[in-house]
N, C-alpha and C positions, 0 to 999 in steps of 0.2 A: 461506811455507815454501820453500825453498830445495833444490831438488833434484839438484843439479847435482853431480856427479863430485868425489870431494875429489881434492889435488892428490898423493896417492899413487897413485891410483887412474889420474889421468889422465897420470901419470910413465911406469906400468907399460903404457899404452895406447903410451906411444911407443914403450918397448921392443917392444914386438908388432908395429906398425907398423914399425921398423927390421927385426925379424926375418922379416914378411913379404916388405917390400922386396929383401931379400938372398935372397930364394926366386923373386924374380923376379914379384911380383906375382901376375896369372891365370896364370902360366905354367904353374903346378901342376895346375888347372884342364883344363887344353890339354892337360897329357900322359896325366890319364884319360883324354881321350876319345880320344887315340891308342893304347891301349890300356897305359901305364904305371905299372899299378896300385903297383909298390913306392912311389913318390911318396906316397903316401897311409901307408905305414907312418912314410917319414922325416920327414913332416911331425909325425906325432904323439909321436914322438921329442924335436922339436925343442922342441915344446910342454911335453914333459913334463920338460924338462931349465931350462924358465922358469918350473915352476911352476906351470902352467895346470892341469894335469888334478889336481892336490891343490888348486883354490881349494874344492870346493865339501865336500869329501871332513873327516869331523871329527878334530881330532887324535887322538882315542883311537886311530884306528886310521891314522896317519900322515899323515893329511892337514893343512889350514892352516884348516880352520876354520872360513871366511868363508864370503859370504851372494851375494845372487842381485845385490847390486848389483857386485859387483867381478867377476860373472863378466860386465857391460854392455859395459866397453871391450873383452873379452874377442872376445865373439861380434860386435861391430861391424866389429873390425878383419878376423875371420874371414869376415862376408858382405861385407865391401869387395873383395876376393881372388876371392869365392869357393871357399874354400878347401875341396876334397871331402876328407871322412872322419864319423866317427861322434860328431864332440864332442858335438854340440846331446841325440841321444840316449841315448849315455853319462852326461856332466858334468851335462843337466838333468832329465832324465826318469828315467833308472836307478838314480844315484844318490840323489833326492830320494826315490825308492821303496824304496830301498833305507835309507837312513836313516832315515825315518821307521816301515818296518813289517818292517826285516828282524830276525831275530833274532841274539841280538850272536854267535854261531859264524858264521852267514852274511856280518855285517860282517867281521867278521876273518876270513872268506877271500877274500874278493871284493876290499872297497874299499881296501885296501893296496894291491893289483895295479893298481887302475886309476889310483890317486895317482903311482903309477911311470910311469905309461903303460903296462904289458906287458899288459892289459887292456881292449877295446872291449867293451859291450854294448849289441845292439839289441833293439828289440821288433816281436815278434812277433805282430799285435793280429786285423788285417782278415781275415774271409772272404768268399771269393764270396758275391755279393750279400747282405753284411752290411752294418750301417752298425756308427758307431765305437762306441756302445754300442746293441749287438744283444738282441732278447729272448732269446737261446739261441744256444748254439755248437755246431758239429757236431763241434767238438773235444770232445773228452771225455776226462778224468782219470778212473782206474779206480785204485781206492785198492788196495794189495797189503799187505804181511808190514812191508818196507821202505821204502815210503812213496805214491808215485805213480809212473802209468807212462798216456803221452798217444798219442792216437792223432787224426788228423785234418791236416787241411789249412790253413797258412795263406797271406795273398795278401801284397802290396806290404809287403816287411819288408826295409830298407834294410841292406846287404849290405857293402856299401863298406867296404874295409879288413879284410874275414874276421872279423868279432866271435866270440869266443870263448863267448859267453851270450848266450841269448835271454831275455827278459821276457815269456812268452805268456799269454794266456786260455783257460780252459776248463771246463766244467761240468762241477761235481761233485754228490755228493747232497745239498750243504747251496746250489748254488747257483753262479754264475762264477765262478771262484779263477784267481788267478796265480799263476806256478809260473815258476821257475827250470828250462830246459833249456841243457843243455851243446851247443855247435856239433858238436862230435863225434859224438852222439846223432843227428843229425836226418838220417832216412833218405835222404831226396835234394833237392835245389836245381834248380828253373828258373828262370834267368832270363828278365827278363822286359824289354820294352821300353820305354824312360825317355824322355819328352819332355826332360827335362835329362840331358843325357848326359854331363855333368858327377857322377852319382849313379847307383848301380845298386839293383834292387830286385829280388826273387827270391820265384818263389814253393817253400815248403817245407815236406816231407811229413813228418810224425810218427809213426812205427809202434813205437806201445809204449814209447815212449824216457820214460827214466828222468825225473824231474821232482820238483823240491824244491820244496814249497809254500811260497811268500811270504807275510805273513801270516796273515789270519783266512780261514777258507773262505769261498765266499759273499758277498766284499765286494771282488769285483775292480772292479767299475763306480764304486764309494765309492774305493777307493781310485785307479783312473786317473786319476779329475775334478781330485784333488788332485795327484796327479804332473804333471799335463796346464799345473797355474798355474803351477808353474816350470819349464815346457817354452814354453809360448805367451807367457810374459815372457822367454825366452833366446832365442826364433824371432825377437821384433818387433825384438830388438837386431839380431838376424844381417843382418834385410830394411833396417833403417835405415841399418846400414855400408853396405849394397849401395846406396841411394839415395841417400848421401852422396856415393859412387864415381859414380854417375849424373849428378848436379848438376856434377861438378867435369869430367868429360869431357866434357860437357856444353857447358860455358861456355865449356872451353878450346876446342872445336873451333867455335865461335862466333864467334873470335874470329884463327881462323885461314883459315877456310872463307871466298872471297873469291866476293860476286857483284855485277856491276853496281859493277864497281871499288871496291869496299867488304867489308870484312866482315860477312856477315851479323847476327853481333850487336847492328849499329844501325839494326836494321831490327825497329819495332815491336811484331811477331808474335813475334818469336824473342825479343826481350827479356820479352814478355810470357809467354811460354811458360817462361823459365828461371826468371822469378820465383815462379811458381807451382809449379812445382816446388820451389822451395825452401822457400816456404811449406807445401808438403804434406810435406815434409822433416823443418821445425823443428818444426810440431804432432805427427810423427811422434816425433820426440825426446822432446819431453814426454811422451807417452803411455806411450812405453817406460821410461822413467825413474820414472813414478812406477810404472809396474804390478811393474817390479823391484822397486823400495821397500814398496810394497804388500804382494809376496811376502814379502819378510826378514825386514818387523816384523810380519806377519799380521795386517794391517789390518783392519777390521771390511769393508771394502770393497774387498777384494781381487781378488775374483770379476768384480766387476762393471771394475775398475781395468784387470785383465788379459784379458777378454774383449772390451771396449771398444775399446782399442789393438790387439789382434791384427787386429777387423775392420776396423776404419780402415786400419790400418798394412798391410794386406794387399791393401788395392784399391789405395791410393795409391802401394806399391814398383810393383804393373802400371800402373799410369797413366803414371810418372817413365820406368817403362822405353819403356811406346807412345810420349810423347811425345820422349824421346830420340829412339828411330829416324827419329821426322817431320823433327826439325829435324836430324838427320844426312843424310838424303835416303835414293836408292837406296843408297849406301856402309855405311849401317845395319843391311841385312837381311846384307851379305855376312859370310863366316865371317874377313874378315882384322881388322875392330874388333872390342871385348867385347861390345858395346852390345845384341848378340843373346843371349850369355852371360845376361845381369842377364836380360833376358824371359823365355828360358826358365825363370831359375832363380824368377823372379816367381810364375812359373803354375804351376810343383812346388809352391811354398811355398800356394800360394791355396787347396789341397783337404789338405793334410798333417793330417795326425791331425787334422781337423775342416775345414770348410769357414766360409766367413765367414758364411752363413746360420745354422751352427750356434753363432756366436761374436755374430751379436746375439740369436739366441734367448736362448743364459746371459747375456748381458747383461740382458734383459730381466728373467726369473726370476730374477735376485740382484736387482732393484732393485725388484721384487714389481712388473711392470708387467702381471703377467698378471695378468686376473681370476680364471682356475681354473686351477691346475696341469695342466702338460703329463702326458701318461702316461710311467710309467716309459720308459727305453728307449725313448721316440721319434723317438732325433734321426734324420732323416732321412739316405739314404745321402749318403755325400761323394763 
């Protein structure tokens, strides 16, 4: 079976790649962390003007239609850059959630906006010392006249770029429910401090704010798990661009780096070290490629497809980036190469909405390797 990118798919990958190259690469990246937040709106501008934010979005309601595979070259070219803003959580999490359990008044208000680009949303999920599925929320939805109104606190809910809608959890009397709150509604924002400072996260209070229930009561953890497949199939593309970008700095600065009147690249260790990387690279491809496939056609084996790859794919972008820095030397750790960029963004990604302990646990439990089922709700904290 043949998994590989058809050649529309990998056409529009160059256009991305051309258009990130004219943005200057990590440059974007770099101006977050000097505090250049506009950066982050014109990027998503630029995206929504090729196209990107209507792949995933259905045409009923203006979008193009398409599936978890076209959105691959998409987020590769995006974690080769590093490109800071809110696609990953909008385009594969908000959306898939939103298609699958919104109500069609809720689509046609929403996913028009976000096919445009004039629309970011994130989610709202983590609490103090909660894990990602909690037995109980201290947020609470308190049902009124008009509909819901939230009150509580949530933790690391990615901020980047001012999203207009949150996607939060909260118990109700049938049970956790997800609910639609408006960025304007949410009483107040702490920021909060980010090992990738490439990424902002904030913590945000809720008092009483108004809240439109997303589907069924009672089935917010049913419904995540599913949101979460075409979120950890759009993550493993982002980390694969990013270790593609790895390998190729990599090799070039190998090959320019001069020791012992030679470039180090013909020196055994170094050569063995860039293979292996690339090895951990190409397995990483395939994993991501099918578990996006997996997602589109709703394979009987999806769970286990995209659970599988995230954990792989999750130690081996931090492995590519440790050993980049080895074979860059001291010049590695300093802020003038990216090489430190990719690490941190490695070890953001390594605990993000699940940790890789919790990504072979479901792997295990889709492929029935447990003898007795775990208990509800007990993935451990991330």
């Amino acid at each position: 079976m043949d998994f590989a990118l058809s050649e529309e798919q990998e056409l529009f990958r160059t256009a991305i790649r051309k258009y990130m190259n004219d943005l200057d690469r990590t440059e974007f990246a770099r101006s977050v962390i000097s505090g250049k937040l506009d950066v982050v709106a014109n990027a998503t501008s630029g995206l929504a003007e090729m196209g990107v934010t209507a792949i995933p979005v259905s045409e009923e309601v203006d979008g193009l239609g398409l599936g978890a595979l076209d959105l691959v070259p998409v987020f590769e070219e995006i974690g080769r850059v590093l490109l800071p803003g809110l696609q990953l959580e909008t385009l594969a999490l908000a959306v898939p959630l939103l298609e699958s359990f919104g109500t069609p008044a809720q689509k046609a208000a929403r996913l028009p906006k976000v096919a445009s680009g004039e629309s970011s949303v994130s989610i709202a999920w983590y609490e103090r010392d909660g894990s990602l599925f909690p037995n109980s929320f201290s947020c609470i939805a308190a049902k009124t006249e008009s509909g819901y109104t939230l009150t509580g606190t949530k933790t690391l809910v990615p901020v980047i770029g001012d999203p207009d809608t949150f996607i939060t959890g909260a118990q109700t009397a049938e049970g956790k429910s997800l609910f639609l709150v408006k960025a304007s509604d949410v009483a107040s924002f702490r920021m909060l401090s980010v090992l990738d400072e490439t990424q902002q996260l904030a913590e945000i209070t809720l008092n009483q704010a108004p809240g439109e229930l997303l589907g069924e009561p009672g089935h917010a953890v049913e419904m995540l798990k599913e949101g979460l497949l075409h979120f950890n199939a759009a993550l493993c593309s982002s980390m694969v661009g990013g270790m593609d970008e790895l390998v190729k700095m990599t090799a070039e600065y190998a090959k320019i780096r001069v020791q012992f009147n030679q470039p180090i690249g013909r020196f055994q260790a170094i050569k063995h070290g860039i293979v292996n990387m690339k090895l951990d690279l190409e397995t990483a491809r395939s994993l991501s490629h099918y578990a996006a496939w997996a997602v589109e056609t709703n394979a009987a084996d999806k769970a286990a497809a995209v659970h599988s790859a995230r954990s792989f794919i999750s130690k081996a972008f931090i492995k590519a980036a440790a050993d980049s820095i080895q074979i860059h030397g001291g010049i590695g750790f300093t802020e003038e190469l990216d090489v430190q960029l990719y690490l941190k963004r490695a070890r953001y990604y390594e605990n993000y909405f699940g940790s890789v302990r919790d990504s072979r646990r479901a792997t295990a439990q889709s492929l029935e390797w447990h003898s007795t089922p775990a208990k509800r709700d007990a993935v451990p904290v991330s």
